[in-house]
N, CA and C atoms as an extended XYZ file, in Angstrom:
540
Properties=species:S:1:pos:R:3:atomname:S:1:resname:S:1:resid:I:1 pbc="F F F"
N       154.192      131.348       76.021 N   UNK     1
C       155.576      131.458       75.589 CA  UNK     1
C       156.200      130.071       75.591 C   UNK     1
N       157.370      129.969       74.352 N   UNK     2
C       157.577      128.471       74.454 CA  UNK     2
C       159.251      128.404       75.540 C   UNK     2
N       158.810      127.626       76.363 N   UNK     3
C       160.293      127.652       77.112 CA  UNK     3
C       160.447      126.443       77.886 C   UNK     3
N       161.460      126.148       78.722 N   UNK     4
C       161.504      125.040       79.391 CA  UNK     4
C       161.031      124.845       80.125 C   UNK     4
N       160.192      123.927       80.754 N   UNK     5
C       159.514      123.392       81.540 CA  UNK     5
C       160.174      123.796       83.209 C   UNK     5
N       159.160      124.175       84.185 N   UNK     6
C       159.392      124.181       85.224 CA  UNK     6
C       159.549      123.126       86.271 C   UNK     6
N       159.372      121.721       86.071 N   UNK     7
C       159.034      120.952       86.745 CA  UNK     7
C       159.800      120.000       85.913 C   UNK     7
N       160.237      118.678       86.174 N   UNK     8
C       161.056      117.770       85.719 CA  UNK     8
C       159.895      117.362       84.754 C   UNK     8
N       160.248      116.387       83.795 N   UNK     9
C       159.368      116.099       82.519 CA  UNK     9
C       159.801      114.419       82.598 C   UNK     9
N       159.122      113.443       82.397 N   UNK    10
C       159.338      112.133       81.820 CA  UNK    10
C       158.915      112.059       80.679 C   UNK    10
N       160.172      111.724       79.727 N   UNK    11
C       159.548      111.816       78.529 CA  UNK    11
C       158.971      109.803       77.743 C   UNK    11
N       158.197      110.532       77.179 N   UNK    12
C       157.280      108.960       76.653 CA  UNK    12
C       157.961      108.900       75.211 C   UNK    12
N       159.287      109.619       74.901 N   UNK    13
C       160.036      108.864       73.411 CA  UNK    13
C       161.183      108.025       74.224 C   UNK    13
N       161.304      108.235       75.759 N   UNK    14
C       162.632      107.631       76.050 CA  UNK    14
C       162.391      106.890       77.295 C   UNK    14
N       161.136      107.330       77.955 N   UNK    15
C       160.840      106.641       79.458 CA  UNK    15
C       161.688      107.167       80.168 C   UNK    15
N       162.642      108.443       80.131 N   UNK    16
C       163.759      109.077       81.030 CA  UNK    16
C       163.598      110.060       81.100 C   UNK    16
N       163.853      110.804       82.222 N   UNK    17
C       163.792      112.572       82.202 CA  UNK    17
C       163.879      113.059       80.914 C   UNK    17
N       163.703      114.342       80.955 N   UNK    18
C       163.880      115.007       79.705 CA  UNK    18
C       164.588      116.231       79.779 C   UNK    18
N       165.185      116.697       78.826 N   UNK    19
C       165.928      117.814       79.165 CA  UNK    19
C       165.726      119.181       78.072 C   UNK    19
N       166.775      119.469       77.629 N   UNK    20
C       166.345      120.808       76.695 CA  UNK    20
C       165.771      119.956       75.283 C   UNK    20
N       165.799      118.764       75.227 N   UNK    21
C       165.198      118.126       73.707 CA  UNK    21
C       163.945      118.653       73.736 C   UNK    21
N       163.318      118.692       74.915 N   UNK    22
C       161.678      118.880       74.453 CA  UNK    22
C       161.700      120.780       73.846 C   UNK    22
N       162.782      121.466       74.048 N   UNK    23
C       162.699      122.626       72.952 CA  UNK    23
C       162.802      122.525       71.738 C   UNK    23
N       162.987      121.408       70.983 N   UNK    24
C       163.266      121.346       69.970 CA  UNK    24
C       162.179      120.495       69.205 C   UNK    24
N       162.117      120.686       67.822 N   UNK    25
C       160.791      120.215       66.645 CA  UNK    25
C       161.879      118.931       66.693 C   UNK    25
N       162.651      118.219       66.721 N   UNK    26
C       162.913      117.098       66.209 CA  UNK    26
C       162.437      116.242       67.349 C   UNK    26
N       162.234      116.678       68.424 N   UNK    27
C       161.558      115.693       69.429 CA  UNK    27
C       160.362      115.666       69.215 C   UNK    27
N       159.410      116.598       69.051 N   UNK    28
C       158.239      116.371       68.534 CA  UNK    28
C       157.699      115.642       67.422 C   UNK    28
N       158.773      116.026       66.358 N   UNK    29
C       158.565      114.647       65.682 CA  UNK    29
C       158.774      113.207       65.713 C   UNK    29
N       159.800      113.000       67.033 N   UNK    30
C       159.892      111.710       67.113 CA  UNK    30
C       158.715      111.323       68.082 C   UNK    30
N       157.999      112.389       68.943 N   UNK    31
C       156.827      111.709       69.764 CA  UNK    31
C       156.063      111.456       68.875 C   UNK    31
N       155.823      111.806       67.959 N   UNK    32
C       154.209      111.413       66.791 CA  UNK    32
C       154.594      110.260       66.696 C   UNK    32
N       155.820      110.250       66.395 N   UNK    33
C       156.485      109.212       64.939 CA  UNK    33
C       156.785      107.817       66.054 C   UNK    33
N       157.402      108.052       66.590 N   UNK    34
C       158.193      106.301       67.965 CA  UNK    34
C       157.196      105.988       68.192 C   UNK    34
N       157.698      104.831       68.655 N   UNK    35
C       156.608      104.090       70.211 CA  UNK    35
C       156.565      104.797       71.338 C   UNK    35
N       155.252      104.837       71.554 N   UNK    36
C       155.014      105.460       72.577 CA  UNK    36
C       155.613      104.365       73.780 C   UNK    36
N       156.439      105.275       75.103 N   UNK    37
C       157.005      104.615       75.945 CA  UNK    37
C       156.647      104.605       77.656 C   UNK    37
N       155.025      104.824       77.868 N   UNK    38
C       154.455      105.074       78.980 CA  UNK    38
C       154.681      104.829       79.647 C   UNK    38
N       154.920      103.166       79.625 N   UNK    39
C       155.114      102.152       80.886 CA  UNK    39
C       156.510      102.733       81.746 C   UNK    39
N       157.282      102.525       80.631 N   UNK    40
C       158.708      103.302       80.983 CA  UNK    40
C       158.662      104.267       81.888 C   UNK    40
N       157.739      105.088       81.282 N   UNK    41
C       157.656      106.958       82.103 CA  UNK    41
C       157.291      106.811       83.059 C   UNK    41
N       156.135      105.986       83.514 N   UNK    42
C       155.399      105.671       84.593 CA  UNK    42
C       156.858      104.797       85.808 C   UNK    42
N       156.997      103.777       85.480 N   UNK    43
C       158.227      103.116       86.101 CA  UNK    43
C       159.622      103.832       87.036 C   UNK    43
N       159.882      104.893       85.596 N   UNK    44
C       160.860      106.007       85.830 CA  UNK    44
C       160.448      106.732       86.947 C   UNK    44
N       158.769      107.375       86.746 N   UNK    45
C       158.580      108.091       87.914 CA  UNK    45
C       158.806      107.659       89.487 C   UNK    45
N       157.812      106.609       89.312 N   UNK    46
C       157.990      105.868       90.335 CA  UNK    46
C       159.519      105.915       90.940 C   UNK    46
N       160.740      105.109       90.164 N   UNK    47
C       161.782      105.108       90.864 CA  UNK    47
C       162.291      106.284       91.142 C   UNK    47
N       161.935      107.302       90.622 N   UNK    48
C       162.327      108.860       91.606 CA  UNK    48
C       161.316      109.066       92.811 C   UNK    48
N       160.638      108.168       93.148 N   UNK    49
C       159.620      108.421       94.683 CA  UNK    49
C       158.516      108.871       94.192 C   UNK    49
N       157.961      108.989       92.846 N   UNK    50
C       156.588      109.830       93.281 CA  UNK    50
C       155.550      108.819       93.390 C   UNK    50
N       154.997      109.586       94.239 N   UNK    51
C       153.612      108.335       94.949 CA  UNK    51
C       152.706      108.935       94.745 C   UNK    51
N       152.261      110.552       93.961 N   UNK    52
C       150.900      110.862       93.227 CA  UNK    52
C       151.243      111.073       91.850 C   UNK    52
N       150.305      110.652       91.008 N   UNK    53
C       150.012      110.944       89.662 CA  UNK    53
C       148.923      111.530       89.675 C   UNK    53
N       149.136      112.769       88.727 N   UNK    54
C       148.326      113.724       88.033 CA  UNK    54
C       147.645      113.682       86.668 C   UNK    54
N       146.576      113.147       86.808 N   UNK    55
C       146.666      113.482       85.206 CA  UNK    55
C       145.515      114.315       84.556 C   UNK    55
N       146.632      114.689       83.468 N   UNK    56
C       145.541      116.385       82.914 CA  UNK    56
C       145.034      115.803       81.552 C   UNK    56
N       143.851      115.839       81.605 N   UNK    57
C       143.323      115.367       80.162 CA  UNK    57
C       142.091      114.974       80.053 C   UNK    57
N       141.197      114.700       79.195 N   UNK    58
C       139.709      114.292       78.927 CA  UNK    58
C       139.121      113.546       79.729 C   UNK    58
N       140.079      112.508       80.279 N   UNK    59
C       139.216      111.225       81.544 CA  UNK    59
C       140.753      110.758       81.969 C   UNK    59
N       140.166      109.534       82.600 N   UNK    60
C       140.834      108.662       83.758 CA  UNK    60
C       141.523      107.308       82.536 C   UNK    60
N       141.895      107.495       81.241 N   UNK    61
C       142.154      106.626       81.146 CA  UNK    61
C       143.647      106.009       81.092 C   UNK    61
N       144.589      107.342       81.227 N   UNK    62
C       146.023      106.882       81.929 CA  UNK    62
C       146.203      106.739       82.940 C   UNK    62
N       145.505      107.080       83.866 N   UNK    63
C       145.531      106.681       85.221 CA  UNK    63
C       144.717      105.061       86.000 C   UNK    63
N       143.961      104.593       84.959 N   UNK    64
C       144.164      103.498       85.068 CA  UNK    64
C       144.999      102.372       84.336 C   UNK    64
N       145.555      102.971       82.969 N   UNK    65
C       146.834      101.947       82.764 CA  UNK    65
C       148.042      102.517       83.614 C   UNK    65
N       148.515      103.421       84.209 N   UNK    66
C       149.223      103.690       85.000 CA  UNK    66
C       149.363      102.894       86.370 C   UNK    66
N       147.972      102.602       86.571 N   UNK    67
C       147.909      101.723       87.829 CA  UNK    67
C       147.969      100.129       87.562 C   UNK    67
N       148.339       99.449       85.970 N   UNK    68
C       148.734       98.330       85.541 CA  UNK    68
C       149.708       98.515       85.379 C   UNK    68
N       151.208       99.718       85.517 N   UNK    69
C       152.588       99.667       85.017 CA  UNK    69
C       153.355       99.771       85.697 C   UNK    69
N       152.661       99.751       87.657 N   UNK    70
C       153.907      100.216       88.146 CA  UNK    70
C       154.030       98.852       88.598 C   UNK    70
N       155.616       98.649       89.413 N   UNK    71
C       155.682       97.943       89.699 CA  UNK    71
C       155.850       97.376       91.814 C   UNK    71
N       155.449       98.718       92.120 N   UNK    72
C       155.084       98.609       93.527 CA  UNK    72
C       153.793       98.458       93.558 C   UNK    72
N       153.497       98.452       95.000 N   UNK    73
C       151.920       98.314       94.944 CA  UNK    73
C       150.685       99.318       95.188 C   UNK    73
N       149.607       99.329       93.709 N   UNK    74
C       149.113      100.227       93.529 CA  UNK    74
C       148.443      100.948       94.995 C   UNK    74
N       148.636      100.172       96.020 N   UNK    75
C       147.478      100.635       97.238 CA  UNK    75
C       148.586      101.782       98.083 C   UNK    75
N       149.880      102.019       97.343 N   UNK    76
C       150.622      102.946       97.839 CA  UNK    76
C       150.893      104.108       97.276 C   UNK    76
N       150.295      103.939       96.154 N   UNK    77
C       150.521      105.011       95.549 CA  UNK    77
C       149.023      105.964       95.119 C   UNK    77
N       148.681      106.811       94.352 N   UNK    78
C       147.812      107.563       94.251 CA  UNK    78
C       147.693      107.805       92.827 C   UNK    78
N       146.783      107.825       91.519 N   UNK    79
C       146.483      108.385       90.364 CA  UNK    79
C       145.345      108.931       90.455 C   UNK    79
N       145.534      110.290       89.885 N   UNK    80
C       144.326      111.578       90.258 CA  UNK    80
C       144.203      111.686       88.910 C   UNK    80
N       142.855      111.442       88.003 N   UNK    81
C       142.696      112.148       86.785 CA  UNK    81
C       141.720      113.620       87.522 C   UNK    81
N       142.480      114.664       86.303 N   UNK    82
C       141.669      115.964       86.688 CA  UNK    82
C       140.459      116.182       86.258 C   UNK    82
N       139.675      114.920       85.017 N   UNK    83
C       138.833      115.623       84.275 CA  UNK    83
C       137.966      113.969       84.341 C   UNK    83
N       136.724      114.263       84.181 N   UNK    84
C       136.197      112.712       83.789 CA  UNK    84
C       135.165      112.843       82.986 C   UNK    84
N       134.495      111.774       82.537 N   UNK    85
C       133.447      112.161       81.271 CA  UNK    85
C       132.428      112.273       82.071 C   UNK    85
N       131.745      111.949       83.232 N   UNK    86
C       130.687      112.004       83.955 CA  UNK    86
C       130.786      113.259       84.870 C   UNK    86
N       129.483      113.667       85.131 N   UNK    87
C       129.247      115.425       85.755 CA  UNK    87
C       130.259      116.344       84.855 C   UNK    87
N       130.265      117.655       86.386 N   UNK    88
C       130.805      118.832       85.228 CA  UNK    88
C       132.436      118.754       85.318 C   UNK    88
N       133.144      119.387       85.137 N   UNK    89
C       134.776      119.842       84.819 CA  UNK    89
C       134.915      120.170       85.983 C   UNK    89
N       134.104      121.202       86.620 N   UNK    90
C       134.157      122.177       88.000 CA  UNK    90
C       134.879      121.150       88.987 C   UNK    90
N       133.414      120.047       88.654 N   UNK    91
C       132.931      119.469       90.286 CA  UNK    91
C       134.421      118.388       90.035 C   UNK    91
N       134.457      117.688       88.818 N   UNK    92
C       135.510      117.121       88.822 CA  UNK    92
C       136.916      116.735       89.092 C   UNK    92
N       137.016      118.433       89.017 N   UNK    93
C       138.960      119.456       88.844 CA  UNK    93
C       138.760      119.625       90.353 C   UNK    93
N       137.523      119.756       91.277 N   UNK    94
C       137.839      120.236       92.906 CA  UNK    94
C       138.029      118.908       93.080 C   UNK    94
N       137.725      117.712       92.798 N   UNK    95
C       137.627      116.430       93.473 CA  UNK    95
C       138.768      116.235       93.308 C   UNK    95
N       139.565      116.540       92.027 N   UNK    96
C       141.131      115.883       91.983 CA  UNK    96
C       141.573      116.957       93.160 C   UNK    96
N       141.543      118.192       93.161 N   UNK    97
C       142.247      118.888       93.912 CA  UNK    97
C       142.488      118.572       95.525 C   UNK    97
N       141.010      118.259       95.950 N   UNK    98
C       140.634      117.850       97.212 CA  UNK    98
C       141.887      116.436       97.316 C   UNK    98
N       141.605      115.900       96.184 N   UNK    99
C       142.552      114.248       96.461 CA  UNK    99
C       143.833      114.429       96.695 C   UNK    99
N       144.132      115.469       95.686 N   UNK   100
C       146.239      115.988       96.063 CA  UNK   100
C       146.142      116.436       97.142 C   UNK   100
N       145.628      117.300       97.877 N   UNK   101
C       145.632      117.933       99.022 CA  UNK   101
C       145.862      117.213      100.064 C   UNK   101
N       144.663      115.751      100.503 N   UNK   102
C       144.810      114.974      101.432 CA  UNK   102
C       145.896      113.861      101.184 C   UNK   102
N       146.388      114.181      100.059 N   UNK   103
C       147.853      113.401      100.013 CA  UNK   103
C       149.212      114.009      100.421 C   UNK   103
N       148.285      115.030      100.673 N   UNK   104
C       149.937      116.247      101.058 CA  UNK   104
C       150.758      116.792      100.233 C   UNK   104
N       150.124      117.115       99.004 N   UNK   105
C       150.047      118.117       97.686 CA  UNK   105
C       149.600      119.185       97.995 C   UNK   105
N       150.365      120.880       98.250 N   UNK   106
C       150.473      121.849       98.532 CA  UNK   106
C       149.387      122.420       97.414 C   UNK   106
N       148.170      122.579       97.404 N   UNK   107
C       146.945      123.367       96.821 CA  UNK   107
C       146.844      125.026       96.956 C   UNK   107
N       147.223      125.549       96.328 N   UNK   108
C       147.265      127.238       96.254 CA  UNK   108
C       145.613      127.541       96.724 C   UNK   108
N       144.622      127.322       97.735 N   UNK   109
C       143.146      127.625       97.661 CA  UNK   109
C       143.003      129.255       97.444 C   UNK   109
N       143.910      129.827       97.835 N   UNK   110
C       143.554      130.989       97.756 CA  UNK   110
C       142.932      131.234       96.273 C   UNK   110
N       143.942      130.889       95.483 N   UNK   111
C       143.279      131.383       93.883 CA  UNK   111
C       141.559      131.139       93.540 C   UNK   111
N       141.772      129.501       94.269 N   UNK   112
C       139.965      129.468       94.035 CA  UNK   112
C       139.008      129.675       94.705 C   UNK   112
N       139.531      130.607       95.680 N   UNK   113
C       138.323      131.189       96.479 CA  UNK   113
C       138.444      132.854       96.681 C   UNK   113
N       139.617      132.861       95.379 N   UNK   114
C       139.497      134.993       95.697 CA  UNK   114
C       138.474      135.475       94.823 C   UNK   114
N       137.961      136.747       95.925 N   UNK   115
C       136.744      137.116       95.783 CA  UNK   115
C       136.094      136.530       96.098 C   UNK   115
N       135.615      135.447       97.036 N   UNK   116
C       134.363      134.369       97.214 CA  UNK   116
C       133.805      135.063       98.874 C   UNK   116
N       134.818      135.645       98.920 N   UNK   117
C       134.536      136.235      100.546 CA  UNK   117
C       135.018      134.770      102.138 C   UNK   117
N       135.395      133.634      101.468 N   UNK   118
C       135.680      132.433      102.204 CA  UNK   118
C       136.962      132.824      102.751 C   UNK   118
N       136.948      131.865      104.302 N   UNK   119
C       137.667      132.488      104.910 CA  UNK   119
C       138.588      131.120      105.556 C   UNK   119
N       139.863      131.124      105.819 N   UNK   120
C       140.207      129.860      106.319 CA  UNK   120
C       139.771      129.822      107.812 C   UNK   120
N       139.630      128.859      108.580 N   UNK   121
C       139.412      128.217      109.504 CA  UNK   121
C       140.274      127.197      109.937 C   UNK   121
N       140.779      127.438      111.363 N   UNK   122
C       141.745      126.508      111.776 CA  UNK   122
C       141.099      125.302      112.702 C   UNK   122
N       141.564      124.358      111.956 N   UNK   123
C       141.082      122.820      112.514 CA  UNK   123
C       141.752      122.079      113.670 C   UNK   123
N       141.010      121.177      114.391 N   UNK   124
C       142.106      120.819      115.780 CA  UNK   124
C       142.914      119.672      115.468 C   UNK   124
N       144.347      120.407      116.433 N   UNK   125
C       145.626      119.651      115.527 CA  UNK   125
C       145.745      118.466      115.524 C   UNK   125
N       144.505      117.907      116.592 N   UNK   126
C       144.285      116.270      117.082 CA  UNK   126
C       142.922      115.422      116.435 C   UNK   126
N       143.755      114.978      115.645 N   UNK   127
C       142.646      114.646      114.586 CA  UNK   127
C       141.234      113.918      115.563 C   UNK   127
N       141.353      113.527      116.328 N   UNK   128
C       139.904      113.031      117.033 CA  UNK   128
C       139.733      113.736      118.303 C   UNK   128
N       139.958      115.257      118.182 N   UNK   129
C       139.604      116.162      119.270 CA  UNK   129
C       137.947      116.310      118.430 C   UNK   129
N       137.228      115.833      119.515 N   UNK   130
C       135.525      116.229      118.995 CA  UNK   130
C       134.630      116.318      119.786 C   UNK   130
N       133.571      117.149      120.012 N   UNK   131
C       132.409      117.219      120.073 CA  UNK   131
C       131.570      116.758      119.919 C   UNK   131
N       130.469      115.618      120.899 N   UNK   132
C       129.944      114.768      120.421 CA  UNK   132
C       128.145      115.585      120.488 C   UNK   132
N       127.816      115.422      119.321 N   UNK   133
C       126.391      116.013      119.526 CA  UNK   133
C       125.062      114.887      119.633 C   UNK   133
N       125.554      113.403      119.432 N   UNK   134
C       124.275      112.795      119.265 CA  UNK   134
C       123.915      112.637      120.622 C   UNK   134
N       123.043      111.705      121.061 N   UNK   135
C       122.436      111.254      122.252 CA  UNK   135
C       122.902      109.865      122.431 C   UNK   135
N       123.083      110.060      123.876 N   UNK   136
C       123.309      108.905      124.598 CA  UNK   136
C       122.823      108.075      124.819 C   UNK   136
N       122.749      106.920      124.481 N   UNK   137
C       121.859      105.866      124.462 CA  UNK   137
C       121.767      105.575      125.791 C   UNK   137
N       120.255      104.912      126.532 N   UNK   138
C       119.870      105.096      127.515 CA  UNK   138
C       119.770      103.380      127.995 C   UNK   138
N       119.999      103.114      127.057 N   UNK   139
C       119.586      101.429      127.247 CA  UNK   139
C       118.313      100.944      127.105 C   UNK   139
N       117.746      100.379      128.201 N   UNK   140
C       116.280       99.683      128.225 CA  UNK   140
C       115.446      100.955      128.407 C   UNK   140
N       114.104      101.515      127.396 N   UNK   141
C       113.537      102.498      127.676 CA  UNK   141
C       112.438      102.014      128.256 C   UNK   141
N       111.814      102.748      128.967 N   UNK   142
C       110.498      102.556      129.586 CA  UNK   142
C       109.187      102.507      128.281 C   UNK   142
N       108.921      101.210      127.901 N   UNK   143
C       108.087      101.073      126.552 CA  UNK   143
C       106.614      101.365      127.340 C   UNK   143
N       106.686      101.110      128.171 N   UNK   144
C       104.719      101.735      128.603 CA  UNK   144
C       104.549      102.940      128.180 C   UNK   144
N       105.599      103.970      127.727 N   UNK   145
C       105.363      105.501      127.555 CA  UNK   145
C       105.003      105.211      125.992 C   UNK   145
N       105.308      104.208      125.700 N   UNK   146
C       105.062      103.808      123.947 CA  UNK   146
C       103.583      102.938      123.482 C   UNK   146
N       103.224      103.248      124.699 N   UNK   147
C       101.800      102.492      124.998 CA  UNK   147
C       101.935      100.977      124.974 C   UNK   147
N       103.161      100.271      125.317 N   UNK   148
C       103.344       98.841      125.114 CA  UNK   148
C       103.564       98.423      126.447 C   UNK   148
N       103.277       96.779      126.952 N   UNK   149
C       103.466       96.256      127.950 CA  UNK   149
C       104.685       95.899      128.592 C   UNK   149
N       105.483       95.748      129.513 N   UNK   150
C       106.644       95.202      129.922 CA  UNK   150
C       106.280       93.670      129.735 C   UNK   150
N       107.655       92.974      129.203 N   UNK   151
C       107.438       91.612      129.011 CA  UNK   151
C       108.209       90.393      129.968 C   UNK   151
N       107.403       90.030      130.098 N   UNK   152
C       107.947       89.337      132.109 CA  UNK   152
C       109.029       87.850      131.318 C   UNK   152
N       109.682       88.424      130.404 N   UNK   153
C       110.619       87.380      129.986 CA  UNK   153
C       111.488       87.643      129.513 C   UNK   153
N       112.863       86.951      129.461 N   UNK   154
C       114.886       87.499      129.305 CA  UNK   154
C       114.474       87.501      127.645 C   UNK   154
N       113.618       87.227      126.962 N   UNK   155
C       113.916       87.528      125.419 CA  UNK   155
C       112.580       88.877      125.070 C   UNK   155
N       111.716       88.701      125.692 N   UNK   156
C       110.749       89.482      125.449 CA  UNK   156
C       110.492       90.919      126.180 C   UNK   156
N       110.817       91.985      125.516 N   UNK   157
C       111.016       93.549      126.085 CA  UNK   157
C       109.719       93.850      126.597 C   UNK   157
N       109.160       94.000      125.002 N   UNK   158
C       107.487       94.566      125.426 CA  UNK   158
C       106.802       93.517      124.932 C   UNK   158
N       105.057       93.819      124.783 N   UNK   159
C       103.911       93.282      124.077 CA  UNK   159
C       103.060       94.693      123.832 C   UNK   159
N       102.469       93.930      122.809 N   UNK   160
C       101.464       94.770      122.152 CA  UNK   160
C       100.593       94.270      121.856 C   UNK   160
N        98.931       94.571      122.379 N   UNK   161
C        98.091       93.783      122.032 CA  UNK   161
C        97.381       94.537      120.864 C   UNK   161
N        96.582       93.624      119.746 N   UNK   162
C        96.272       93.964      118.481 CA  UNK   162
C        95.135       93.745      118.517 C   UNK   162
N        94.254       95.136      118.284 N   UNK   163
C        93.473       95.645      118.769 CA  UNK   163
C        92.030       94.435      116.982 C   UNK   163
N        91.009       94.230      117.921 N   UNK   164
C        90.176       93.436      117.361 CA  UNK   164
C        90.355       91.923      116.962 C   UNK   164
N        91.510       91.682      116.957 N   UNK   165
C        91.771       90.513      117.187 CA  UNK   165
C        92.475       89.335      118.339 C   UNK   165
N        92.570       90.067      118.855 N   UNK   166
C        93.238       89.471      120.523 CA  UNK   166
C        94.547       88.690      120.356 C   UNK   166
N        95.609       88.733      119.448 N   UNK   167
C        96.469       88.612      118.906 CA  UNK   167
C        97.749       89.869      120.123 C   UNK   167
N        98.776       89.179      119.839 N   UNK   168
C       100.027       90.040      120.925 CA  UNK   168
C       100.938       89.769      119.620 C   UNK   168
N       101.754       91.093      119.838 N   UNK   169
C       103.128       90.807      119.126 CA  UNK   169
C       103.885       91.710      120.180 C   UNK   169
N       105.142       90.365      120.251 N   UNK   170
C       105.961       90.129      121.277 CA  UNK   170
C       107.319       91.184      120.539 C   UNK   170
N       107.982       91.959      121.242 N   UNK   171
C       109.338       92.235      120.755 CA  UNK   171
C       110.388       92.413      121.851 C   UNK   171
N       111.452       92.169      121.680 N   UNK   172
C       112.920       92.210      121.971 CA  UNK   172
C       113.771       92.407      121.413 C   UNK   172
N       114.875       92.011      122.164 N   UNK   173
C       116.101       92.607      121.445 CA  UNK   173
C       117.156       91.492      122.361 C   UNK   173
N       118.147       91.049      121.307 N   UNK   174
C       119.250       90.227      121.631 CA  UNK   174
C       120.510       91.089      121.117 C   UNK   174
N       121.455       90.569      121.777 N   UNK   175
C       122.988       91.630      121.867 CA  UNK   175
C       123.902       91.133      122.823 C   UNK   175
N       125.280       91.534      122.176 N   UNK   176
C       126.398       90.714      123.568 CA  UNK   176
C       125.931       91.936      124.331 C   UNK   176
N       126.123       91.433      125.518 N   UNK   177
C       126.742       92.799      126.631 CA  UNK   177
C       128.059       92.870      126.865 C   UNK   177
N       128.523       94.179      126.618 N   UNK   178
C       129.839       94.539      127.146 CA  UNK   178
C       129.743       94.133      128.381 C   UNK   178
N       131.481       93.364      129.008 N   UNK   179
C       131.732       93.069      130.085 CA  UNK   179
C       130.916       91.550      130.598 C   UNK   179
N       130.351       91.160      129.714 N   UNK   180
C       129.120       89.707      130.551 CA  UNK   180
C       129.527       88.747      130.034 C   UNK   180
């Protein structure tokens, strides 16, 4: 249905909001017809606060002249294309989604996971509350269990003697020590 837009509009015939013009065929003909006014739109946005860009379309290539037009700095702000020419649409459209999300863009998941049987899960509210599963490093291991010699010197750990030729290869290990 053709009607007014739900969401504010920047328009690219004026670089300024837009209002009931975009109901009308004479604006459409002036978007074919004018200069296109991106930089503007982009600028405009910006000075109303927005710090993500969306963009819906074939690839990433307004979202990287977008990131040549503003005039704060791009490492504060965010441009999400939804679609790119490399892999599928799927994997693409979740990656933008995933990106609004951790920007603190409200993601409806339910829609894309009804019927999937997925279930939410609540995460801890402290971002470095964790569970550590690896192993503890033990320090100096006992290398004779590795069939190697202890090495009676501050650079040399073990030895290994090489079998038919009476040849040793020496190894260690150098490192600050915490606290020394």
């Amino acid at each position: 249905a053709f009607c007014a837009p739900s969401v504010p509009v920047v328009s690219n015939v004026s670089g300024e909001l837009a209002g009931a013009e975009l109901l009308t065929a004479d604006y459409w003909v002036r978007h074919i017809r004018e200069t296109v006014r991106f930089a503007d739109g982009v600028r405009r946005l910006e000075e109303q606060g927005v710090t993500t860009f969306l963009e819906v379309g074939p690839g990433g290539v307004l979202s990287a002249m977008a990131q040549d037009n503003v005039t704060g700095s791009p490492d504060t702000l965010d441009f999400v294309p939804a679609l790119r020419a490399e892999g599928s649409e799927e994997s693409a459209f979740l990656s933008a989604l995933a990106r609004l999300h951790v920007r603190g863009v409200g993601v409806d998941w339910s829609v894309l996971f009804a019927g999937s049987g997925a279930r939410r899960v609540e995460l801890p509210t402290y971002a470095f509350q964790r569970e550590r599963f690896w192993l503890v490093s033990g320090g100096v291991a006992d290398v004779a269990a590795a069939g190697l010699v202890a090495g009676d010197h501050p650079f040399v750990g073990a030895l290994m003697a090489l079998p038919g030729s009476g040849g040793v290869v020496a190894s260690g290990r150098l490192g600050v020590v915490a606290g020394g």
